[in-house]
ChimeraX commands (.cxc) that place a marker at each C-alpha (Angstrom):
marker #1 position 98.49,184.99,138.62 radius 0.5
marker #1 position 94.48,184.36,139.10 radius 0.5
marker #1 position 94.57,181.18,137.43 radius 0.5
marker #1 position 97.27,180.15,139.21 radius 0.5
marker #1 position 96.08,181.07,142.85 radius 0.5
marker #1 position 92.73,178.97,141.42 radius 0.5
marker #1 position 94.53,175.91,140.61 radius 0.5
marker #1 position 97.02,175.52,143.72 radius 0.5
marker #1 position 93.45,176.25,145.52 radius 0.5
marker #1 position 91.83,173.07,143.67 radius 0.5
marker #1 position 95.62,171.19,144.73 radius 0.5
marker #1 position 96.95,171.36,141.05 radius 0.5
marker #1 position 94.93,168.24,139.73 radius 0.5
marker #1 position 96.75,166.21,136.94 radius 0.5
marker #1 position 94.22,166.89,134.62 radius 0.5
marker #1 position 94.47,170.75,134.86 radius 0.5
marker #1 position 95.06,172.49,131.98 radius 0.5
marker #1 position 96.97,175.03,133.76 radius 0.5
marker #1 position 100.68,175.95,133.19 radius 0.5
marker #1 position 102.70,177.02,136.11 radius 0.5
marker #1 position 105.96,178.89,135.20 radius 0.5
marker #1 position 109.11,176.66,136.21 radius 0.5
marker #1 position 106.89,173.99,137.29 radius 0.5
marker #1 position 107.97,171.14,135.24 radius 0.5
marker #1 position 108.73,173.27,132.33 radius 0.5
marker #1 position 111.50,175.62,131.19 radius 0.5
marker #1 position 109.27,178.41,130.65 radius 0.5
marker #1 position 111.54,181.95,131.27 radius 0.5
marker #1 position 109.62,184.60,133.45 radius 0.5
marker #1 position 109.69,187.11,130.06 radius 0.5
marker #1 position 107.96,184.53,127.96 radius 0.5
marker #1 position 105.48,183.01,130.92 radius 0.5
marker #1 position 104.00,186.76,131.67 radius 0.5
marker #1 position 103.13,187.60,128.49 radius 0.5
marker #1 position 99.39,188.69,127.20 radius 0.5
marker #1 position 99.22,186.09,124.12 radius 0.5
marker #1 position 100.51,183.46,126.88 radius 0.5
marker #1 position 97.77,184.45,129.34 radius 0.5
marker #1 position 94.73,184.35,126.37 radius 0.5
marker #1 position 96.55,180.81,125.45 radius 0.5
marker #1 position 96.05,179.63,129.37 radius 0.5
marker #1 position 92.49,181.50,129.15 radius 0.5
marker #1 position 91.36,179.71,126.35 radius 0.5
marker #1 position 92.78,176.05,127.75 radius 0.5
marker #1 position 91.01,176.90,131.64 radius 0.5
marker #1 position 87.65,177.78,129.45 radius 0.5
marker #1 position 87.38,174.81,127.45 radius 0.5
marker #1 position 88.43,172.41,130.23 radius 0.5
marker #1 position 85.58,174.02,132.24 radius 0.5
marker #1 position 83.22,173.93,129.66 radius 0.5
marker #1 position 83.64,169.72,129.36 radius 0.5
marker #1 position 84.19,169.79,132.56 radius 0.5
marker #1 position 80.58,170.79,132.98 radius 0.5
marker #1 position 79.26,169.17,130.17 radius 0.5
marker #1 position 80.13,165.88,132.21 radius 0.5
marker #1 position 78.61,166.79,135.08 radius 0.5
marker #1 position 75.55,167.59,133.57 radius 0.5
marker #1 position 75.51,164.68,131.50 radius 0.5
marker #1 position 76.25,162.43,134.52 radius 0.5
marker link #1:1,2 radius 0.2
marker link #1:2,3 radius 0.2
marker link #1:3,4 radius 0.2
marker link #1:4,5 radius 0.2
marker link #1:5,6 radius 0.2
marker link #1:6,7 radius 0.2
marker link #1:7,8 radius 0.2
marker link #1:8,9 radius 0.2
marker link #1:9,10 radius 0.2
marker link #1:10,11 radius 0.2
marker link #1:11,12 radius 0.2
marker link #1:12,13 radius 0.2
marker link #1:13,14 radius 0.2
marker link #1:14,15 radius 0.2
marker link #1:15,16 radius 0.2
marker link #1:16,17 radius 0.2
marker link #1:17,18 radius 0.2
marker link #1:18,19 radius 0.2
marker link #1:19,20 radius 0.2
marker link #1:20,21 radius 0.2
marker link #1:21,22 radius 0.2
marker link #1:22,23 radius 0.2
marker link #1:23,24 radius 0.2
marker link #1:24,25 radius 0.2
marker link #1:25,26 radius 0.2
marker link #1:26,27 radius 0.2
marker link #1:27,28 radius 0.2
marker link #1:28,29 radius 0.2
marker link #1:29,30 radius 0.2
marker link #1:30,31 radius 0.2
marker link #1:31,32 radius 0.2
marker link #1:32,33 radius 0.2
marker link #1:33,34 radius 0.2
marker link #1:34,35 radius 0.2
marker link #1:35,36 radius 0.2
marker link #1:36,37 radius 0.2
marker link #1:37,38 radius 0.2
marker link #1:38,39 radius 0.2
marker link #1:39,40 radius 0.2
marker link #1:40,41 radius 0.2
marker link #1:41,42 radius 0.2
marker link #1:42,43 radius 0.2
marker link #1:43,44 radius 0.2
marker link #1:44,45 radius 0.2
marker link #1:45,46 radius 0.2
marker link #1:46,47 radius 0.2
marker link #1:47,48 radius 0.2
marker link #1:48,49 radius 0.2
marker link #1:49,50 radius 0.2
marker link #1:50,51 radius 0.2
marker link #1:51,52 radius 0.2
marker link #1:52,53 radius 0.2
marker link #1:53,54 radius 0.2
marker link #1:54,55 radius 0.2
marker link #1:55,56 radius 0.2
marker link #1:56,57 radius 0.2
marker link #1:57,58 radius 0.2
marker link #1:58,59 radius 0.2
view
């Protein structure tokens, strides 16, 4: 729900990595709130971050 809340804060960009349950997807409640789902959107936010900062600090 925290990564959610952060992305509809930022306005949902196109290039978010974020998945939002029943927001252009089919994803069922049961599967989207799910630990190993979570650690997959974790690990998707983290790296976009991560090159997202590498280009700003290469810029």
């Amino acid at each position: 729900m925290e990564l959610t809340e952060l992305w509809v804060q930022f306005g949902y960009p196109e290039d978010s990595p974020h998945i939002i349950q029943g927001r252009g997807n089919n994803i069922s409640p049961t599967e989207y709130y799910t630990q190993s789902n979570y650690d997959k959107l974790y690990i998707k936010n983290k790296e976009w971050l991560e090159k997202e900062l590498s280009f700003l600090k290469n810029k």
